[in-house]
C-alpha positions in Angstrom: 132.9 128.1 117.6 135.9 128.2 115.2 136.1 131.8 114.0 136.0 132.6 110.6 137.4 136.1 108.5 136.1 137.2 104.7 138.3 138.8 102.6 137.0 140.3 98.7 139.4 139.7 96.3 139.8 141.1 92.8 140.3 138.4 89.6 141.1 139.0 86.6 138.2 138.1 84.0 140.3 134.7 82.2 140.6 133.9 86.1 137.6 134.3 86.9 135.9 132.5 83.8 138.1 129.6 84.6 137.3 129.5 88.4 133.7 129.7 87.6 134.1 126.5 84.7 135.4 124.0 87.6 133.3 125.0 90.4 130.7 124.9 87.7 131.8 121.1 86.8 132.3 120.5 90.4 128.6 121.5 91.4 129.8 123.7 93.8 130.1 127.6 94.4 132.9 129.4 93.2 133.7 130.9 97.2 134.0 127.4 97.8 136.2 126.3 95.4 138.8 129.2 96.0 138.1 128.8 99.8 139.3 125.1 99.3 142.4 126.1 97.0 143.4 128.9 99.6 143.2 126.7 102.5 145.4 123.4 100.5 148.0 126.1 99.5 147.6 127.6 103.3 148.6 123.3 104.6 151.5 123.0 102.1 155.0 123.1 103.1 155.8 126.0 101.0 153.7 128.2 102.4 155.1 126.6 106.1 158.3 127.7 104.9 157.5 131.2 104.1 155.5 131.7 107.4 158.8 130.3 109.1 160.9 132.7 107.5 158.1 135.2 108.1 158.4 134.6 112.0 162.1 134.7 111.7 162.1 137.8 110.3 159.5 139.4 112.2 161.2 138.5 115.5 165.3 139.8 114.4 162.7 142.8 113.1 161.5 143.4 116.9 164.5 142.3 118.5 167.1 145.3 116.7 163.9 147.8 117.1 163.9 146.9 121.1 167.5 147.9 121.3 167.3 151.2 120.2 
């Protein structure tokens, strides 16, 4: 079984408002329909590119802290 992790996050009230008109027009809950917008911007390559750079960081990041 594929694990799965919650987060709570706070919105601002226009946010909110506006996330609750779609999913609302979509017939679905809001969770879903910010779970679905997380996980599109999670697949896009900009968000590749910053985990990438992320990685690349983190790794000269543990490579100068291993020669001290």
């Amino acid at each position: 079984m594929t694990e799965r992790y919650m987060l709570s996050v706070t919105l601002s009230e226009k946010a909110y408002e506006e996330y609750r008109l779609v999913a609302a027009w979509k017939k679905i809950p809001v969770s879903t329909l910010i779970r679905q917008i997380l996980e599109r911007e999670h697949e896009s390559q900009g968000f590749g590119e910053l985990v990438k750079r992320a990685k690349a960081d983190g790794q000269a990041t543990t490579s100068e802290g291993s020669h001290q």
